[in-house]
C-alpha positions in Angstrom: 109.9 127.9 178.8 113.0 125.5 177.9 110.8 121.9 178.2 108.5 119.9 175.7 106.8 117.2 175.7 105.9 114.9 172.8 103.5 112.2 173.1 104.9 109.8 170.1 103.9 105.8 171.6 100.7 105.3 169.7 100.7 102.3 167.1 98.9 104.5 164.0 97.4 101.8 163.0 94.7 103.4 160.4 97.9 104.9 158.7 100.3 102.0 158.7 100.3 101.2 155.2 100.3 104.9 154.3 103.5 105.2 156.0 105.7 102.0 155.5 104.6 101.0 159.1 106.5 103.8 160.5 105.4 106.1 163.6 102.8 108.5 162.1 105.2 111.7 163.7 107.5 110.2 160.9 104.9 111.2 158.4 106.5 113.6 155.8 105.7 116.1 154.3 108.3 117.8 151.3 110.2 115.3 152.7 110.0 116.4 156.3 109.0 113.9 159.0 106.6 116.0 161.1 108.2 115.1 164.4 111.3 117.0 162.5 109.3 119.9 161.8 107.7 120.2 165.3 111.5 119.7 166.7 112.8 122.4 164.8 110.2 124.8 165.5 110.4 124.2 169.3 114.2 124.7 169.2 113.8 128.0 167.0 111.5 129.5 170.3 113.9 128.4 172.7 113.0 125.5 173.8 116.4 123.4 175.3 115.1 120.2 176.4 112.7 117.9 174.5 111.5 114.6 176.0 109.6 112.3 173.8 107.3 109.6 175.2 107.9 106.7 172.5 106.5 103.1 172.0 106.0 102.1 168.3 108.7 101.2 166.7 110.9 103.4 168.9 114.0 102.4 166.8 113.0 105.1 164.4 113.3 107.8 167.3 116.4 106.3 168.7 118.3 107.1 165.2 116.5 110.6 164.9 117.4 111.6 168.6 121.0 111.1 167.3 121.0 114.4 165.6 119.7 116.5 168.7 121.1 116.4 171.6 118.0 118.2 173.0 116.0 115.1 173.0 115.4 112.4 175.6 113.4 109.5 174.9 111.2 107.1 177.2 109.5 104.3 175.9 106.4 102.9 177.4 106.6 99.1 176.2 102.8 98.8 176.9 101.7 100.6 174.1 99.8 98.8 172.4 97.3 98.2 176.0 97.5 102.0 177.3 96.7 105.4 176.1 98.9 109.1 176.2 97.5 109.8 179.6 99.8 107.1 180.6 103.0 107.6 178.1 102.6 111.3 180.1 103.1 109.4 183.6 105.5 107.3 182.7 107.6 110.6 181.9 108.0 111.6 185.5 111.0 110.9 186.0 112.2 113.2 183.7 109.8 115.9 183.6 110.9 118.8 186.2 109.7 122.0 185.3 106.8 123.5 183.2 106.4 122.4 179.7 105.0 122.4 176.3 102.4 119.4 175.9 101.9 118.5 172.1 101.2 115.1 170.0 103.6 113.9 167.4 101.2 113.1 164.8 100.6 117.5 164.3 101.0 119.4 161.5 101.1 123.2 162.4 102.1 126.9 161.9 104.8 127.8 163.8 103.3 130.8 165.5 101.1 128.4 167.5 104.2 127.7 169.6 105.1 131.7 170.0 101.3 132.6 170.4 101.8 129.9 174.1 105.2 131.5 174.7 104.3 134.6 174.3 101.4 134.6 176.8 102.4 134.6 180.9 100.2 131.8 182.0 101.2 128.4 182.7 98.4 126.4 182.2 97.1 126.8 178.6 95.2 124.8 175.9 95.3 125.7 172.3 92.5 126.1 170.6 91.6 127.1 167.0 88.4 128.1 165.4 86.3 125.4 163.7 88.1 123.4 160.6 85.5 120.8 159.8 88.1 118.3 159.3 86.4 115.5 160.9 86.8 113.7 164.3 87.4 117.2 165.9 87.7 117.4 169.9 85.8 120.7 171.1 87.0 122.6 174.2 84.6 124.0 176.5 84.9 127.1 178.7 83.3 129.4 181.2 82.5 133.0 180.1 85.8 133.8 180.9 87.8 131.2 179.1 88.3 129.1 181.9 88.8 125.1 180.6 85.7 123.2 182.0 86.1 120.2 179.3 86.6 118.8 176.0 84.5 116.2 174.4 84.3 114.9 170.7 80.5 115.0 171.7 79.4 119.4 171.3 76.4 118.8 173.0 78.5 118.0 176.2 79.8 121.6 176.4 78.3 124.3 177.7 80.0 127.0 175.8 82.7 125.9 173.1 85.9 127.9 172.9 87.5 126.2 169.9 88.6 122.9 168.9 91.3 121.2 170.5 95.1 121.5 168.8 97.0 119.4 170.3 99.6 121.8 171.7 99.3 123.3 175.7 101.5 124.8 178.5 101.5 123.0 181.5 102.8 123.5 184.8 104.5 121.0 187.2 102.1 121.5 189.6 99.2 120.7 187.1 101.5 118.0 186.2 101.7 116.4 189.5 97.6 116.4 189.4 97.9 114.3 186.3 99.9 112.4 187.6 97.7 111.7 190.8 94.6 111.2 188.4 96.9 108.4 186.0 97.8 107.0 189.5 94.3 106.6 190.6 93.4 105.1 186.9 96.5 102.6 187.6 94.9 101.1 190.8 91.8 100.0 188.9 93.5 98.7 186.0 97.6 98.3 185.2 97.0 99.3 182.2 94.5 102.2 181.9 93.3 103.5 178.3 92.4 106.8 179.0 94.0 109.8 177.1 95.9 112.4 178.2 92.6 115.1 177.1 91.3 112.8 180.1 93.9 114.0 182.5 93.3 117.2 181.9 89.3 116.9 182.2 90.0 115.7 185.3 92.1 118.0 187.3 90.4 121.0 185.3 87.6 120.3 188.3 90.0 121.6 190.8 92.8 123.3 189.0 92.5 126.7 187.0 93.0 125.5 183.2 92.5 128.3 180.2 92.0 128.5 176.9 94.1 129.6 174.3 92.3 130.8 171.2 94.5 130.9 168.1 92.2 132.4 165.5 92.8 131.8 161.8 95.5 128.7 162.9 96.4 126.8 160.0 96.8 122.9 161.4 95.2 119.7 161.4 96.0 116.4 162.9 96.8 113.2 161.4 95.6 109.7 162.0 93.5 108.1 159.0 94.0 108.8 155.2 91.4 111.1 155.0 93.3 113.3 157.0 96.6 113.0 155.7 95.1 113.6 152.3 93.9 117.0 153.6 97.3 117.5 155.1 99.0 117.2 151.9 96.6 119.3 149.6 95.2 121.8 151.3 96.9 122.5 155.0 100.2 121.9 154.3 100.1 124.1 151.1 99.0 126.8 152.7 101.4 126.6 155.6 104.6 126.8 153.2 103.0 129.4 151.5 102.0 131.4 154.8 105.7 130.4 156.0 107.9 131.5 152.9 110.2 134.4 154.0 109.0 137.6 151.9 110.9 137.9 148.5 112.6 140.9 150.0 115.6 142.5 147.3 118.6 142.8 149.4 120.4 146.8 149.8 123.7 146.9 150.4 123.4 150.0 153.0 127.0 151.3 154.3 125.8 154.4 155.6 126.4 154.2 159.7 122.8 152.7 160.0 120.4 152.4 160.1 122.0 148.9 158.9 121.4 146.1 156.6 119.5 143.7 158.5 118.4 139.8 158.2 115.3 138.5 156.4 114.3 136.7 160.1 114.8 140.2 161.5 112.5 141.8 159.2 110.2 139.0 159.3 110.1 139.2 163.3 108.1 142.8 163.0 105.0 140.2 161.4 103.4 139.3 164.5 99.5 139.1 166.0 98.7 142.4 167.1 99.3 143.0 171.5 98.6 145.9 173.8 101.8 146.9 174.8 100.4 146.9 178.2 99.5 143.1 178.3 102.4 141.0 180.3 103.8 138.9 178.0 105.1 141.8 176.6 106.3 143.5 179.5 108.1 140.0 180.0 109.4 140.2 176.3 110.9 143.5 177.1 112.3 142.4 180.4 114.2 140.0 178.8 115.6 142.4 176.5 116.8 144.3 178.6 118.3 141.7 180.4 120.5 140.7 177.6 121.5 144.1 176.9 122.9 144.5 180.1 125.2 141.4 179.4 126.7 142.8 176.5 128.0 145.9 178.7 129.1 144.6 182.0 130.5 141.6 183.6 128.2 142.1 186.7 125.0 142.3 185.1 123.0 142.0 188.3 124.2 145.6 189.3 122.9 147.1 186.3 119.6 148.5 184.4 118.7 149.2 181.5 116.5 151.8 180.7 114.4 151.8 177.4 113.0 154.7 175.5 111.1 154.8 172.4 113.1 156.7 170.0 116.3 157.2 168.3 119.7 157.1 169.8 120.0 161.1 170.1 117.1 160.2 172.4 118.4 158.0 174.7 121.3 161.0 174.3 119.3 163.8 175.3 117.6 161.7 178.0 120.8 161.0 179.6 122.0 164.1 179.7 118.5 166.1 181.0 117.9 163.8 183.9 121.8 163.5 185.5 123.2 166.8 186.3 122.0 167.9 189.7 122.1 171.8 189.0 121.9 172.4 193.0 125.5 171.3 193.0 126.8 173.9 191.1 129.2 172.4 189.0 130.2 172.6 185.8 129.8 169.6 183.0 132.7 169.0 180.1 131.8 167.7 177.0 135.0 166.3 175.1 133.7 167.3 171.0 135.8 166.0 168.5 133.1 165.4 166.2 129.6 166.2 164.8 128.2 163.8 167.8 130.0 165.5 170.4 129.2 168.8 169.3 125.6 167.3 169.6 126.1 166.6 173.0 127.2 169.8 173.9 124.1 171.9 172.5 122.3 169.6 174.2 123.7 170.6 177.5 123.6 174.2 176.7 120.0 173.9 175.9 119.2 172.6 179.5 121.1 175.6 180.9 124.0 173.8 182.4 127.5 175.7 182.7 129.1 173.6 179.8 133.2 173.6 179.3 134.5 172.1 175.9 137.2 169.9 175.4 137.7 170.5 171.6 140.1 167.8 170.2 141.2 166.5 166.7 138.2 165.0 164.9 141.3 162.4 162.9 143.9 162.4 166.0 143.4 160.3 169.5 142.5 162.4 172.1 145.7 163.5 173.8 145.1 162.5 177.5 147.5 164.8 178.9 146.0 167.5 177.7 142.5 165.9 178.7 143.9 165.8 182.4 145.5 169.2 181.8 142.4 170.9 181.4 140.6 169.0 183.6 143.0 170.2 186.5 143.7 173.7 185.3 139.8 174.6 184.7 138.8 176.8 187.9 135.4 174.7 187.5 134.5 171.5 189.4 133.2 168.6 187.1 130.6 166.5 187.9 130.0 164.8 184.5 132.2 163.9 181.5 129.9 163.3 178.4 131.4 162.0 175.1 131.6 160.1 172.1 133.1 156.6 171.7 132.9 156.0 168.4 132.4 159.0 166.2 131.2 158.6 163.2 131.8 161.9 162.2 135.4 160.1 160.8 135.5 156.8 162.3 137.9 157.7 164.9 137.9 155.1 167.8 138.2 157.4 171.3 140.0 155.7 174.4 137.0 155.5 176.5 139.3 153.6 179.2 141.8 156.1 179.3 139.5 158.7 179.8 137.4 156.5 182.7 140.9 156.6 184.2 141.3 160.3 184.8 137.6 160.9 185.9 138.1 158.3 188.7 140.9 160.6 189.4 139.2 164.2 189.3 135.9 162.0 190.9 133.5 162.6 187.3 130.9 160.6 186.5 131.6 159.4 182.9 128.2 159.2 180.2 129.4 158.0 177.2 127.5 157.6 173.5 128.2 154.2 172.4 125.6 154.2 169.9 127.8 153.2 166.9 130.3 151.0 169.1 127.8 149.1 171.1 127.7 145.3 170.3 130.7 145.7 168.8 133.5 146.9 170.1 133.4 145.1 173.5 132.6 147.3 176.2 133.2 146.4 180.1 131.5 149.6 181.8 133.1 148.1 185.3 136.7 148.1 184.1 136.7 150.8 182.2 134.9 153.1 184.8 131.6 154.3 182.7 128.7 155.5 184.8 126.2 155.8 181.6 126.6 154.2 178.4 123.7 155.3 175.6 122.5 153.0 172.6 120.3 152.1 170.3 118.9 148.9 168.4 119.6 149.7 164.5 123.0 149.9 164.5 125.6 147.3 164.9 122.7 145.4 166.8 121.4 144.6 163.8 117.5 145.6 164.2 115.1 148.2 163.2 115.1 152.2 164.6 112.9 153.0 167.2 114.2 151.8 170.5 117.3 153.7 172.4 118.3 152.7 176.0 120.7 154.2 178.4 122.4 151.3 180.7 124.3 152.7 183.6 124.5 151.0 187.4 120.9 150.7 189.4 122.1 152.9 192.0 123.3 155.4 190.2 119.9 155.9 188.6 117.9 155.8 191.5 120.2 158.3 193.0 118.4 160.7 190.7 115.4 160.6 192.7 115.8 164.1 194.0 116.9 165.9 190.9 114.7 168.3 189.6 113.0 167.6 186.4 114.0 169.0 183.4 111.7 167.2 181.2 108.9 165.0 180.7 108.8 162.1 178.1 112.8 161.1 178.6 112.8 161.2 182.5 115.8 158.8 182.6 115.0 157.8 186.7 110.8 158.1 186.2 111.1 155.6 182.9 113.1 153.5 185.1 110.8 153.7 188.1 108.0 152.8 186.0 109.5 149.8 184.7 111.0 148.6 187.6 107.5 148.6 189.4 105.2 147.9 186.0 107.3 145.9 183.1 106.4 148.6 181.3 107.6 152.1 179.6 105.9 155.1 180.4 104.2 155.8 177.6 103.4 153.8 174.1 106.7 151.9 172.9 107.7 151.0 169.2 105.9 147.1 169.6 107.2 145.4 166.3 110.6 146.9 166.7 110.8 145.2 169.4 110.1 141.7 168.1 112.7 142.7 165.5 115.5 143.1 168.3 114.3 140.0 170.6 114.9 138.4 167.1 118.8 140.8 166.0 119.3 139.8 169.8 119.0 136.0 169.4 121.1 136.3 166.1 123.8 138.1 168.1 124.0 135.3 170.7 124.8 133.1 168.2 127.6 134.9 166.3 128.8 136.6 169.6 130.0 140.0 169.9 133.6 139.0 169.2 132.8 137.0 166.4 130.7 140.3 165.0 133.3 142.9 165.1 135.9 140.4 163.6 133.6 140.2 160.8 133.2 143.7 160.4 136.5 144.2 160.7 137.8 141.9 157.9 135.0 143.7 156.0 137.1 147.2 156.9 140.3 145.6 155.8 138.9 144.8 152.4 137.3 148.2 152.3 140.9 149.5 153.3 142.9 147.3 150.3 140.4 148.7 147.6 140.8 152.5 148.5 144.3 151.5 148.2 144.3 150.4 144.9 141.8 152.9 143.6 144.3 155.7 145.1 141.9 157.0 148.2 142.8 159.1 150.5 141.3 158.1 153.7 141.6 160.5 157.2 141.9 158.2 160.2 145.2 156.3 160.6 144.5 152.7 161.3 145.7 152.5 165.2 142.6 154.9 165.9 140.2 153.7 163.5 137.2 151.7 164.5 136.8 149.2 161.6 133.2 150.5 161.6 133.2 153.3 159.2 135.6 155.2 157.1 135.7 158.6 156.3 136.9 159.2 152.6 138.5 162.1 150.5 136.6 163.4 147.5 138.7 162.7 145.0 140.5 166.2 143.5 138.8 165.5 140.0 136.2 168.6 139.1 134.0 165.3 137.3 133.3 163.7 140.6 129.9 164.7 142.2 129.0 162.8 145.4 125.2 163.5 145.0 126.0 161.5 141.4 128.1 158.5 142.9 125.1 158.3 145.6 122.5 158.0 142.6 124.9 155.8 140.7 125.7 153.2 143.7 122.0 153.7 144.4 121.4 151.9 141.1 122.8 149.1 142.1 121.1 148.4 145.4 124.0 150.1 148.2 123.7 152.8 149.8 126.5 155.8 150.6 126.2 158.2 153.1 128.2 161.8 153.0 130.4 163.3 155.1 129.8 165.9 157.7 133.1 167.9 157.7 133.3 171.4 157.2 136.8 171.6 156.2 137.0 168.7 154.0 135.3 167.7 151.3 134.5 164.0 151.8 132.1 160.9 152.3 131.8 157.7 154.8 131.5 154.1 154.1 130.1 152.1 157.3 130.4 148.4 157.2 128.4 147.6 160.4 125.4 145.5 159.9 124.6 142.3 158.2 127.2 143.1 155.9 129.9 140.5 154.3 133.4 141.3 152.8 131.6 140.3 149.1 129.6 142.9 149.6 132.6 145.0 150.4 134.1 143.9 147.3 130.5 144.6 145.4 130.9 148.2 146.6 134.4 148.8 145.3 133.8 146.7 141.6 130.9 149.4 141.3 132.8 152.9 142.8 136.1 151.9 140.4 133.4 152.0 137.4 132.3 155.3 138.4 135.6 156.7 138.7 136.6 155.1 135.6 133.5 155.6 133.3 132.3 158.6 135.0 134.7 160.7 136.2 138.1 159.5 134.0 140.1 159.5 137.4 141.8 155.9 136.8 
């Protein structure tokens, strides 16, 4: 939902001198003007368009608007003779699609705008449980939560739900109904004193209206002294303190993820508990993997995404035991030049497939001609090339595009392992002829483990309708089946990680994938400058290298012990991870994730101390 509402014409006159005979949603609180706070909060969830029904002293919204774009304002000059029921009418010009309904003079936890959001109705009304604050308006309902009224009077009500916040989803058609009802108030009197709440009691006769019930809500509304006095020392209070971010200490983690992630994303796990099953979270996941699509493709409409609970290897293994059809009888070729296509590889030979190897230099660029060479030579037909992109193995950057070149060629599908390139070295599986791609959400995605996905064209996948099963739980074309017909995975997905990447997701769209691996790569650079000057012999040249992670020679000093630098960096809050060469010894720096050059620079003040204190080598 991209609209709000906020009804902000009332005079406040029992707070007037309270407030310098300003609008009460220019109350403040720490300084904060609520109608600040409620703007920011609405904006945070999404929300791109905010119209404000003003009347009191609307100068004071005109200068405030001036820092949002967002808002619109309409004034309703008779104010001071009508109620919000008809400041709501008079916004019908400019109301066209559903919206968030809330009052200006509210103070409130932001997770009553997420707990609406979140939820796939259109027509709900918050409620909390009782707060005793005084001049409380109670909502009833029917046994199933269905709005019948609200009344300040309890004995009115059948069956109360809650109290009334202030805040509801409405949809246009509702709208139109209160519309009709204002309209109908407007030919008895020009200027009708009836409330919004009276709207809604009205159409509710004819219209389904539900409740919302937002247990343990901290809020309260403000309109006399006695209120705002609450406001201040107890609601408020408790708000800021329910709202501080977690003193969290900050690790520095360069291993190749999972990565360093953001406070919000950490944060975003902290939600109301949900079945899975409910569909406001299949709608939460449909958007997800909407937006990964768009970071793959530039025809997005073409494409799925298919989720799995679990780590990238996975997503991996899932790709590779749902798309080889062994009734063709052809062969697959895996090109290893690293741990992770080695990985792939077993895999393959553990479903039983006739597997060729394409073994290539795990420092060198994969030399194409050679590729195509064997490709040609091999008395075997290919239906599938499976490989790394970025393997972190060195750090080595393989040329996926080259390769997509000479399977259109020799007509192979292409599945390649982007897990530790994804989102950030850009990817266009169109041009560059990819069938699959594989990743996952804790790498340069920026979220928590848990959730892998394998994106590849709709088509293809439900081409593998009539492949035999090879397995159960990562059925690449029966998780997508089930998704495309449910909203839903198969079986029991990781829930909070998911807030956490809705949230990583969100911060990506703001920085932009360009943006991200520019970042990362000035942190490389840096990395690359202080191995330099510490004498470091690093194995990928720079032309190949992904500016992602760097694999590093041990230096020749019998004093150095990885296993001791680990416990010594370790100390001081980053993280190392060692290398997985046989022939070498070595370890890797990775400098994906909410990482900074500082923190670069951090690494390198602390490793120079270690080789200098420790180990005598400089």
């Amino acid at each position: 939902m991209k609209t709000a509402v906020i009804l902000a014409a009332g005079l406040g006159s029992r707070l007037k001198e309270l407030n310098d005979d300003k609008p009460k949603a220019f109350l403040e609180l720490s300084n904060i003007p609520l109608i600040k706070r409620s703007v920011d909060i609405l904006l945070k969830y999404g929300v791109q368009e905010i119209i404000i029904g003003t009347g009191f002293k609307e100068e004071f919204f005109v200068k405030f608007a001036t820092n949002y774009p967002q808002i619109q304002l309409v004034n309703n000059y008779h104010y001071t003779e009508t109620g919000s029921l008809y400041t709501l009418w008079n916004l019908r010009n400019k109301i066209k699609n559903d919206f968030l309904l809330l009052e200006s003079d509210l103070l409130y936890e932001q997770w009553a705008i997420k707990t609406l959001l979140d939820d796939a109705r259109t027509d709900l009304i918050l409620c909390s449980s009782r707060t005793n604050s005084g001049d409380e308006v109670y909502v009833g309902t029917d046994d199933h939560l269905r709005f019948i009224k609200m009344s300040k009077d309890p004995s009115e009500l059948h069956s109360i739900a809650g109290e009334l916040v202030g805040i509801s989803k409405i949809s246009l058609d509702t709208y139109q109904e209160i519309c009709n009802f204002c309209v109908k108030q407007l030919r008895e009197t020009p200027t009708p004193t009836q409330h919004y709440e009276d709207g809604l009691n009205a159409v509710a006769t004819t219209t389904p209206l539900f409740a919302k019930i937002a247990t343990g809500l901290l809020w309260c509304e403000i309109d006399n002294a006695a209120h705002l006095e609450r406001a201040k020392k107890i609601v408020y209070p408790r708000i800021v303190d329910r709202e501080q971010p977690a003193k969290l200490t900050r690790n520095i983690l360069l291993n190749p993820g999972p990565a360093t992630t953001t406070d919000s994303v950490k944060a975003a796990q902290v939600v109301p508990d949900i079945c899975p099953r409910e569909k406001s979270f299949g709608n939460l996941m449909q958007d997800i993997s909407t937006k990964l699509i768009a970071l793959a493709t530039s025809e997005p409409e073409r494409y799925s995404c298919v989720l799995f609970g679990g780590s990238g290897t996975a997503a991996v293994e899932a790709l590779i035991s749902s798309v080889v059809d062994p009734t063709q009888n052809k062969a697959v070729l895996v090109i290893n030049n690293g741990a992770y296509g080695a990985r792939m590889k077993e895999m393959a030979s553990i479903y039983k497939y006739d597997v060729e190897e394409f073994k290539s230099s795990q420092y060198q660029p994969i030399n194409m001609s050679e590729l195509e060479e064997f490709i040609s030579n091999s008395a075997k037909t290919f239906s599938h090339l499976f490989m790394v992109h970025h393997e972190t193995t060195t750090g080595i950057l393989n040329d996926i595009q080259a390769v997509g070149e000479i399977c259109a060629k020799h007509k192979i599908e292409l599945a390649v392992d982007t897990i530790s390139s994804y989102a950030a070295v850009p990817i266009d599986m169109e041009k560059m002829n990819l069938q699959y791609i594989v990743s996952t959400s804790n790498k340069n995605l920026q979220a928590m483990p848990g959730i892998s996905f394998v994106i590849a064209k709709s088509v293809k996948v439900e081409g593998l309708l009539n492949i035999p099963p090879n397995n159960l739980y990562l059925n690449l074309y029966q998780q997508y089946k089930y998704f495309k017909e449910n909203s839903q995975m198969r079986f029991t997905p990781p829930v909070q990680s998911f807030y956490c990447l809705k949230q990583a997701l969100s911060e990506l769209e703001k920085e932009g994938v360009h943006m991200r691996y520019k970042r990362y790569s000035k942190c490389w650079q840096t990395l690359k400058e202080g191995l330099a000057q510490l004498k470091l012999e690093t194995l990928v040249d720079e032309a190949h290298q992904s500016k992602l992670l760097t694999t590093i020679v041990n230096p020749h000093n019998p004093l150095f012990n990885f296993d001791k630098l680990h416990d010594y960096l370790l100390s001081k809050g980053i993280t190392i991870y060692p290398g997985k060469l046989t022939d070498k010894a070595t370890f890797r720096i990775a400098n994906i994730g909410e990482i900074y050059p500082e923190d670069i620079e951090q690494f390198l003040v602390h490793l120079k101390e270690y080789l200098r204190e420790i180990c005598h080598t400089i």
